[in-house]
N, C-alpha and C positions, 0 to 999 in steps of 0.2 A: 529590438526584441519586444513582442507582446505577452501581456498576462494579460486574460478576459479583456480584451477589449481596448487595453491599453499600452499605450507604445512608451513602454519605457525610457528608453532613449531620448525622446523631443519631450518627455516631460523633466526628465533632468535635466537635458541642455536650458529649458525655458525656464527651471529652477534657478541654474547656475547665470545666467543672463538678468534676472531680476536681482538676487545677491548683488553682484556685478554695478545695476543699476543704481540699487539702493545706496547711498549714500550717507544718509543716518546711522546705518548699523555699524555698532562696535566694534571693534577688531575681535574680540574674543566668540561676539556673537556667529560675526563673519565664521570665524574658521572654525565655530560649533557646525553650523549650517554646512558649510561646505566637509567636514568628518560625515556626519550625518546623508548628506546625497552618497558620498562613499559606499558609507553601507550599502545603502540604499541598492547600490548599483551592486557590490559584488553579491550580495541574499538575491537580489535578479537573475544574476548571471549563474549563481550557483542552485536554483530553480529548477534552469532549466538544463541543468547536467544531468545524463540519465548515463546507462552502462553502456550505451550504443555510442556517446559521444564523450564518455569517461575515459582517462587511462588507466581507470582500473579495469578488470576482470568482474563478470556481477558476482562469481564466487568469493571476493575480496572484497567488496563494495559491499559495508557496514547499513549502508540509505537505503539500498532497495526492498522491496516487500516480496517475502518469503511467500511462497506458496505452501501451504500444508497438504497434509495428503489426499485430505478432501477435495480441496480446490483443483487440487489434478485429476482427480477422477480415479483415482487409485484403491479407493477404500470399496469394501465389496463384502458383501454378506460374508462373516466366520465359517457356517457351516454349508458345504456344497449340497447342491440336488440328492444325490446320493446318500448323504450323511443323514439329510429330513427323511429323504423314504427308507431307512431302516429305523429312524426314529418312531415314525410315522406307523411301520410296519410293527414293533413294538408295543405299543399303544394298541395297536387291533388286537395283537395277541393276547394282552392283557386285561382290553378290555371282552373280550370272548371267554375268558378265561372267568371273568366275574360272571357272565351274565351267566355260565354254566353252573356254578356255584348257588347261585339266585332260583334255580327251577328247582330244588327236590326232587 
């Protein structure tokens, strides 16, 4: 498996190979290091689990990233066409309505 560039995989085994080699290290150290690629390796592996390769459902799947209503394309002006031009049509009347007031 790769993240950016890098092959997880051969750099654990090259990890676990040099531990291996090492011979100085301590047993405690050893089996800190060797917990440690552990991790290493399931936060890799659980990386690249998505809902396509999950056995979860993505409606069940707490990880994935939620679209909002925006991001769907969903959200749309409150008031229709219809609703501005009687608004609109309002306004005229009102303002007609002053300027006849305005003449003497």
């Amino acid at each position: 498996m790769k993240i950016e560039n890098i092959d997880i995989s051969k750099t654990i085994e090259a990890a676990k190979k040099q531990i291996a080699f090492d011979k100085s290290l301590s047993p405690a150290l050893r089996s800190t290091f060797e917990l440690l690629i552990l991790v290493i390796n399931l936060m890799a592996t659980r990386f690249q689990t998505n809902s396509s390769n999950s056995s979860k459902p993505p409606s069940q799947d707490p990880n994935r990233l939620r679209k909002t209503r925006t991001d769907k394309g969903l959200k749309r002006d409150k008031k229709s066409k219809a609703d501005k031009l009687v608004i609109l049509d309002q306004l005229y009347k009102k303002l007609k309505h002053l300027m006849k007031l305005k003449r003497f």
